[in-house]
mmJSON file of the N, C-alpha and C atoms, coordinates in Angstrom:
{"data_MODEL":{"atom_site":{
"group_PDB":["ATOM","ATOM","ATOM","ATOM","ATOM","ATOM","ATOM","ATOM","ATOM","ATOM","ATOM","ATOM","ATOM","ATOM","ATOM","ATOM","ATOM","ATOM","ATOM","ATOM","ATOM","ATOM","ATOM","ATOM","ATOM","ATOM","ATOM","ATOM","ATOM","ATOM","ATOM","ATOM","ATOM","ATOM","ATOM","ATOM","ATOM","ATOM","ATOM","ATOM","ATOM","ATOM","ATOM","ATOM","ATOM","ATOM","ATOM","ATOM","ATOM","ATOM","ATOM","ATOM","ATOM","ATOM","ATOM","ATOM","ATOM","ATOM","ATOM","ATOM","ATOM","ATOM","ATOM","ATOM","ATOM","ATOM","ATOM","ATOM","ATOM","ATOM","ATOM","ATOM","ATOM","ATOM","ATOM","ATOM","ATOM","ATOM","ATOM","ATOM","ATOM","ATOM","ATOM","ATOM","ATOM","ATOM","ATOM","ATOM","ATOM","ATOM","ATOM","ATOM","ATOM","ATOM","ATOM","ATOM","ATOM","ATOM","ATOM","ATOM","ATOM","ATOM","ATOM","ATOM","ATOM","ATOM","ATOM","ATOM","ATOM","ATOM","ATOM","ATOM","ATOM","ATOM","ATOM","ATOM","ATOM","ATOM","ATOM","ATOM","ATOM","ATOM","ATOM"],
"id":[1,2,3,4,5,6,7,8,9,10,11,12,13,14,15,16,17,18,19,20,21,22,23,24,25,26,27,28,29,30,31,32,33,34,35,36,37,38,39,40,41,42,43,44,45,46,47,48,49,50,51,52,53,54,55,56,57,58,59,60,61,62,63,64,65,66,67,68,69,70,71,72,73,74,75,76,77,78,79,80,81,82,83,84,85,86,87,88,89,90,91,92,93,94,95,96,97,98,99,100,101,102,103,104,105,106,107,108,109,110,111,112,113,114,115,116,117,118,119,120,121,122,123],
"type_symbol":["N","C","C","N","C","C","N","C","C","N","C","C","N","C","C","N","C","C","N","C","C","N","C","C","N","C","C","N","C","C","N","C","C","N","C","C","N","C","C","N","C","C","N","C","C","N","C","C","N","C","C","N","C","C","N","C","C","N","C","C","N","C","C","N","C","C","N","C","C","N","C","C","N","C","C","N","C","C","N","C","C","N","C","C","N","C","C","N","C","C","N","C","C","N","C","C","N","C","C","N","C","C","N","C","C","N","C","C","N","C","C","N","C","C","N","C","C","N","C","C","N","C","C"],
"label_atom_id":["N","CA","C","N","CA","C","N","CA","C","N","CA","C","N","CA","C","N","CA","C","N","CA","C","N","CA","C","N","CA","C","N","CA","C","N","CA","C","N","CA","C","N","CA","C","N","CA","C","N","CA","C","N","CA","C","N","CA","C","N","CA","C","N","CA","C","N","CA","C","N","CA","C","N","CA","C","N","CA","C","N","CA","C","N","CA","C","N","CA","C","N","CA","C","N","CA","C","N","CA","C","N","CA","C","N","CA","C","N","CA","C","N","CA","C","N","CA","C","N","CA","C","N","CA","C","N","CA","C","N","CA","C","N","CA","C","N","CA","C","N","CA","C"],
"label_alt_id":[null,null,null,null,null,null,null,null,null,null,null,null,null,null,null,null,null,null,null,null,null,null,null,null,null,null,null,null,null,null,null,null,null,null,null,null,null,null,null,null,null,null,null,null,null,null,null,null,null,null,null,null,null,null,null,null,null,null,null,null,null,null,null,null,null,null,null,null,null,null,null,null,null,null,null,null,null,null,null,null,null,null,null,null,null,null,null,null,null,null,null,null,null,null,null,null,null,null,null,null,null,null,null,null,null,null,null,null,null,null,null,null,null,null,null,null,null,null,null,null,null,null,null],
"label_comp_id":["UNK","UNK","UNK","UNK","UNK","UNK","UNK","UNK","UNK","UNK","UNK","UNK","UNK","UNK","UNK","UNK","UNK","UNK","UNK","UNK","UNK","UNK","UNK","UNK","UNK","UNK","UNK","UNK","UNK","UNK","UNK","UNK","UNK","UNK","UNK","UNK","UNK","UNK","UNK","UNK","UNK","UNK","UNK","UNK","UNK","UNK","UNK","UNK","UNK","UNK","UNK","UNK","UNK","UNK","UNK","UNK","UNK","UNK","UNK","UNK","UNK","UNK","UNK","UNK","UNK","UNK","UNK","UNK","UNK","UNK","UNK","UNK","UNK","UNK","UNK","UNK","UNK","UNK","UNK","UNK","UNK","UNK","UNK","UNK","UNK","UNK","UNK","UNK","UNK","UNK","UNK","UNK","UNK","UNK","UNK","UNK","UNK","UNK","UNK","UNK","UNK","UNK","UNK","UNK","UNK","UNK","UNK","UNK","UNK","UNK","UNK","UNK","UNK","UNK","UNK","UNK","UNK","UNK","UNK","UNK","UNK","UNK","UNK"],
"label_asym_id":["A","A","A","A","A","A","A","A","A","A","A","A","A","A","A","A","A","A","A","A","A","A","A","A","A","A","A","A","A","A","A","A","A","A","A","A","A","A","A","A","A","A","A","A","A","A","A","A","A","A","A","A","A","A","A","A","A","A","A","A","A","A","A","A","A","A","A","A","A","A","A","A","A","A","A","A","A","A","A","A","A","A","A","A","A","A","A","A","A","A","A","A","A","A","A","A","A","A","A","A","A","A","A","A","A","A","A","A","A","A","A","A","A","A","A","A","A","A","A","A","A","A","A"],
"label_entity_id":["1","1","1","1","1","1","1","1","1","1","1","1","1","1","1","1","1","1","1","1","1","1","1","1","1","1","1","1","1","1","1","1","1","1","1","1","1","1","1","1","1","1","1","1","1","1","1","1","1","1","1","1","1","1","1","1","1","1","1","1","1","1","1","1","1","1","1","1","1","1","1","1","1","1","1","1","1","1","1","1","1","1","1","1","1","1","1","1","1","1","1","1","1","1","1","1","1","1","1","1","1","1","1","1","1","1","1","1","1","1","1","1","1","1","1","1","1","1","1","1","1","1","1"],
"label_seq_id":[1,1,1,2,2,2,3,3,3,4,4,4,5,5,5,6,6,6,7,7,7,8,8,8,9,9,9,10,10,10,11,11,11,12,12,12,13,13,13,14,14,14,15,15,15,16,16,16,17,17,17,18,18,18,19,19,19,20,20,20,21,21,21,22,22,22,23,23,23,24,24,24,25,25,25,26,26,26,27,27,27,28,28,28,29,29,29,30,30,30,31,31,31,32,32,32,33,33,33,34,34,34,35,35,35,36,36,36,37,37,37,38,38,38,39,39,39,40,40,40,41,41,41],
"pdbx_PDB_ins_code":[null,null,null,null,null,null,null,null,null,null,null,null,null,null,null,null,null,null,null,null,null,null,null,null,null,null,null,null,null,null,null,null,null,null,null,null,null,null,null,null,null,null,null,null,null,null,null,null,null,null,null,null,null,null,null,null,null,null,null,null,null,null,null,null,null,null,null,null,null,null,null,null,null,null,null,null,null,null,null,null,null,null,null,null,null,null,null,null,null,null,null,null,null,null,null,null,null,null,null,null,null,null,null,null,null,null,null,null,null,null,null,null,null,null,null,null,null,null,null,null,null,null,null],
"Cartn_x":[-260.707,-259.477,-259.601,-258.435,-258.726,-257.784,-257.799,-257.114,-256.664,-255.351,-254.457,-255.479,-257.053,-257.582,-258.107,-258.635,-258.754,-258.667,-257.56,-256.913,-258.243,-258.479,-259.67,-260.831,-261.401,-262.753,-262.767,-261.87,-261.737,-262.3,-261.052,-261.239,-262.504,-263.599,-264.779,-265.909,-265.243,-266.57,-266.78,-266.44,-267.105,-265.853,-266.409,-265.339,-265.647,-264.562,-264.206,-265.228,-265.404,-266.595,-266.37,-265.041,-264.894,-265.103,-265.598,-265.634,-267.721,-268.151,-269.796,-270.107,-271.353,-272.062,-271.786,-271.807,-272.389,-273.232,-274.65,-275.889,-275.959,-275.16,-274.938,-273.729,-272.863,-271.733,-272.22,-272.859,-273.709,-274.101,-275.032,-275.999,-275.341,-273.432,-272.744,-272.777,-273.782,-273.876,-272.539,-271.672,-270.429,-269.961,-271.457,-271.928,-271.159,-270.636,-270.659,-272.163,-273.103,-274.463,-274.879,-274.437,-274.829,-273.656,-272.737,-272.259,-272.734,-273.051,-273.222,-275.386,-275.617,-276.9,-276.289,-275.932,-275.178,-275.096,-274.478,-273.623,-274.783,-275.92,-276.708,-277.259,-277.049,-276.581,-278.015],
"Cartn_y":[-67.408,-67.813,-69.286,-70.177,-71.68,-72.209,-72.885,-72.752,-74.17,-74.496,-75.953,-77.477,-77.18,-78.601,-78.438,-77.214,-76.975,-77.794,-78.422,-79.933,-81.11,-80.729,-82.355,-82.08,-80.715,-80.62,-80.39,-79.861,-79.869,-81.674,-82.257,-83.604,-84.533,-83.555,-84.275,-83.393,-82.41,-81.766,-80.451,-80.809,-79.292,-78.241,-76.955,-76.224,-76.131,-75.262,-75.342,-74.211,-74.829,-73.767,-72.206,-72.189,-70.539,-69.919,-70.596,-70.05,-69.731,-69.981,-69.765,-68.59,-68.205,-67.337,-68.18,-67.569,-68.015,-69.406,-69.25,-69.43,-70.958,-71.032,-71.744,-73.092,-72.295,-72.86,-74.117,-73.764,-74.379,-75.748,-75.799,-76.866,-77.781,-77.561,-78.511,-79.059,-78.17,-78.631,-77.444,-77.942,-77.479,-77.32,-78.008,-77.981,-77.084,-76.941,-75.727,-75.322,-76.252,-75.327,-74.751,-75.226,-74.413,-73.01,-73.067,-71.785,-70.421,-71.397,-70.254,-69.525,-70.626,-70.134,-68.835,-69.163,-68.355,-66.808,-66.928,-65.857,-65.552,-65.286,-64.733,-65.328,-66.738,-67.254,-67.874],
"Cartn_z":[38.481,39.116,39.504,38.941,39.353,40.165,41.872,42.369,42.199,42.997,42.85,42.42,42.611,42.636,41.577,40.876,39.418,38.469,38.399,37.124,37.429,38.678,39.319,38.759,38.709,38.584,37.248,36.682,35.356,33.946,35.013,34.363,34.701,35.916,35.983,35.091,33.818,33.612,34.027,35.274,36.32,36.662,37.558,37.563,39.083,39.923,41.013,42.061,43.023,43.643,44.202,43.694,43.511,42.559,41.615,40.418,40.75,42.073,41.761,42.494,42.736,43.681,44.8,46.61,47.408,47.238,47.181,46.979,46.199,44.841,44.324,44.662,44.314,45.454,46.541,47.227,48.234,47.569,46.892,45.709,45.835,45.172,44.878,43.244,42.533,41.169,40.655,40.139,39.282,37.726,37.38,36.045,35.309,33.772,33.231,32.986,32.812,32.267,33.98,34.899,35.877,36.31,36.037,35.731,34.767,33.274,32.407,33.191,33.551,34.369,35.798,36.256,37.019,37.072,35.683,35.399,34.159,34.295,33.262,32.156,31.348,30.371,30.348],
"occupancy":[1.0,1.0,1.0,1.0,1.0,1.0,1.0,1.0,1.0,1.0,1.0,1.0,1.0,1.0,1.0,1.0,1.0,1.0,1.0,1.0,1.0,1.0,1.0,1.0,1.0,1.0,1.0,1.0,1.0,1.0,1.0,1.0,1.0,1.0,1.0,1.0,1.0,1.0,1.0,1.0,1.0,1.0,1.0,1.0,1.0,1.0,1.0,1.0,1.0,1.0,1.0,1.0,1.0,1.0,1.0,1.0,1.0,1.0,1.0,1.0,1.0,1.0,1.0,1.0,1.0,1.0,1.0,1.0,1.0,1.0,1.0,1.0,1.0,1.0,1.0,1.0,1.0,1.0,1.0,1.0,1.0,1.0,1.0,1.0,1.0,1.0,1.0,1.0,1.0,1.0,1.0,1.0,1.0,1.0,1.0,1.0,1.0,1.0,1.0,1.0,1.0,1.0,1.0,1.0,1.0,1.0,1.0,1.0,1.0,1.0,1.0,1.0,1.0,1.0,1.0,1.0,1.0,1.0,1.0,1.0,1.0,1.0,1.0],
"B_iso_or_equiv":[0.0,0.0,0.0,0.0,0.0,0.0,0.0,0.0,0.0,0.0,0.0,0.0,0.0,0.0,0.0,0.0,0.0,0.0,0.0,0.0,0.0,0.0,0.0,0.0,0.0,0.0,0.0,0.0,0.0,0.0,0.0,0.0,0.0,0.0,0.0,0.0,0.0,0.0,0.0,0.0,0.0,0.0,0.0,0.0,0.0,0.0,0.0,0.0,0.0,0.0,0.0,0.0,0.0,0.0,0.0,0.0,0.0,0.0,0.0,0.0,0.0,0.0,0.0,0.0,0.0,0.0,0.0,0.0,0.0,0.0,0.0,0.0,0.0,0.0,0.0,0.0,0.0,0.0,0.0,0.0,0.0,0.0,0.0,0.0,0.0,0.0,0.0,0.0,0.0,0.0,0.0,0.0,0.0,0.0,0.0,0.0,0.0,0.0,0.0,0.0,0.0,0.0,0.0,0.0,0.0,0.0,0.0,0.0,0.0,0.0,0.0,0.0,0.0,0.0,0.0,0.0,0.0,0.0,0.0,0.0,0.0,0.0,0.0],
"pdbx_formal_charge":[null,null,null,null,null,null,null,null,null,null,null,null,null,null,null,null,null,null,null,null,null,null,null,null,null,null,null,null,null,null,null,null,null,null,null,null,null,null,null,null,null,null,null,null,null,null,null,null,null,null,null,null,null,null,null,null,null,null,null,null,null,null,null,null,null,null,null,null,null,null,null,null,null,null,null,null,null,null,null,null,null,null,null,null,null,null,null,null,null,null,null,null,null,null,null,null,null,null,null,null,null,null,null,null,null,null,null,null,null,null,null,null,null,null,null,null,null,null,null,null,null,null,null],
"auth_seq_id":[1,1,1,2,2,2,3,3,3,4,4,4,5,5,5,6,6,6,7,7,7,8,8,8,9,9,9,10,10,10,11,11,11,12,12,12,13,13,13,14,14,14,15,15,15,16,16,16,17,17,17,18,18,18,19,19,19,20,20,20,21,21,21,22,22,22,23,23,23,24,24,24,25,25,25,26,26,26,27,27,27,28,28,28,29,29,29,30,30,30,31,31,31,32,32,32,33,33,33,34,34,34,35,35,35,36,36,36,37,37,37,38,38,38,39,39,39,40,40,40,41,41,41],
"auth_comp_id":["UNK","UNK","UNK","UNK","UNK","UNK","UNK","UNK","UNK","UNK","UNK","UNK","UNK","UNK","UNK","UNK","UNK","UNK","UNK","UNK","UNK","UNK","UNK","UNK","UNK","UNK","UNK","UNK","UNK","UNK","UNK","UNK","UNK","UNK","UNK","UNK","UNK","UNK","UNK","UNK","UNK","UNK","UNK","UNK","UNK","UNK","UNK","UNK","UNK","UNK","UNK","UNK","UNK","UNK","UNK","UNK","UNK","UNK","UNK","UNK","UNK","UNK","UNK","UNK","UNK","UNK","UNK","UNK","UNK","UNK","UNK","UNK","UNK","UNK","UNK","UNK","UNK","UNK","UNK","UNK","UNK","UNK","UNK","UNK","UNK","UNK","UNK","UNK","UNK","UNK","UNK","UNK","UNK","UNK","UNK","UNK","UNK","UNK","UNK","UNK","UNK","UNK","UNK","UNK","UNK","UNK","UNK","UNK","UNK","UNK","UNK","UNK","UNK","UNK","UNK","UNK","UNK","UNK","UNK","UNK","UNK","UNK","UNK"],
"auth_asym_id":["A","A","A","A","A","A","A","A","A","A","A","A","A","A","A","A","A","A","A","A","A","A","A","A","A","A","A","A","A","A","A","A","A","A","A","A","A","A","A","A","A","A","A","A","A","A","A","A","A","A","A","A","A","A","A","A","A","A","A","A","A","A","A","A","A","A","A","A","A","A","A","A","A","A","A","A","A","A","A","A","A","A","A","A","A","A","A","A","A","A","A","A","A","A","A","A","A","A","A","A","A","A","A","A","A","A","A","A","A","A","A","A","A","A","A","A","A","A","A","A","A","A","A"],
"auth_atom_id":["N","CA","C","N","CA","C","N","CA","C","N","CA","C","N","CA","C","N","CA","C","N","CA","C","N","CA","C","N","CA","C","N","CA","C","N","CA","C","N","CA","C","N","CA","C","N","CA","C","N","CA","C","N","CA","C","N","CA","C","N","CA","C","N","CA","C","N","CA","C","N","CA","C","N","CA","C","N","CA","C","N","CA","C","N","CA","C","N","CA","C","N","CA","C","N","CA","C","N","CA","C","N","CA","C","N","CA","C","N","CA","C","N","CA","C","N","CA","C","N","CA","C","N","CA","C","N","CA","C","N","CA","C","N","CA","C","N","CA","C","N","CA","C"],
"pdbx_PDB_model_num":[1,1,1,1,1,1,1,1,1,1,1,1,1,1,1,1,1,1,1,1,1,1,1,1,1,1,1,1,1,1,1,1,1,1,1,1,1,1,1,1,1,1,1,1,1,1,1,1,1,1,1,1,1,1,1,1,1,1,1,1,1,1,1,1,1,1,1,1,1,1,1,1,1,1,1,1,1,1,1,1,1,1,1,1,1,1,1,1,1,1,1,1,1,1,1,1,1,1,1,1,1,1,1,1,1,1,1,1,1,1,1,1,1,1,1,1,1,1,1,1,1,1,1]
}}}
C-alpha cells in the first residue's frame, strides 16, 4: 500500500516506510534491494 508521499520516494529509488518491517523501517534504508531482503529475497 503506497500512501500520498509515495510519488517522492518513488522518484528517489526507494519506497515508502510502510512498505517495511518495524525493525527495518527504523534503519531508514528504503532501498528496493533492502526491501526484496526484507521480504525473504
Amino acid at each position: 500500500m503506497l500512501r500520498r508521499d509515495g510519488g517522492y520516494h518513488l522518484a528517489q529509488k526507494q519506497l515508502p516506510g510502510c512498505c517495511f518491517p518495524p525493525a527495518v523501517e527504523k534503519t531508514y534504508d528504503r532501498s528496493f534491494e533492502r526491501f526484496v531482503k526484507a521480504n525473504g529475497g
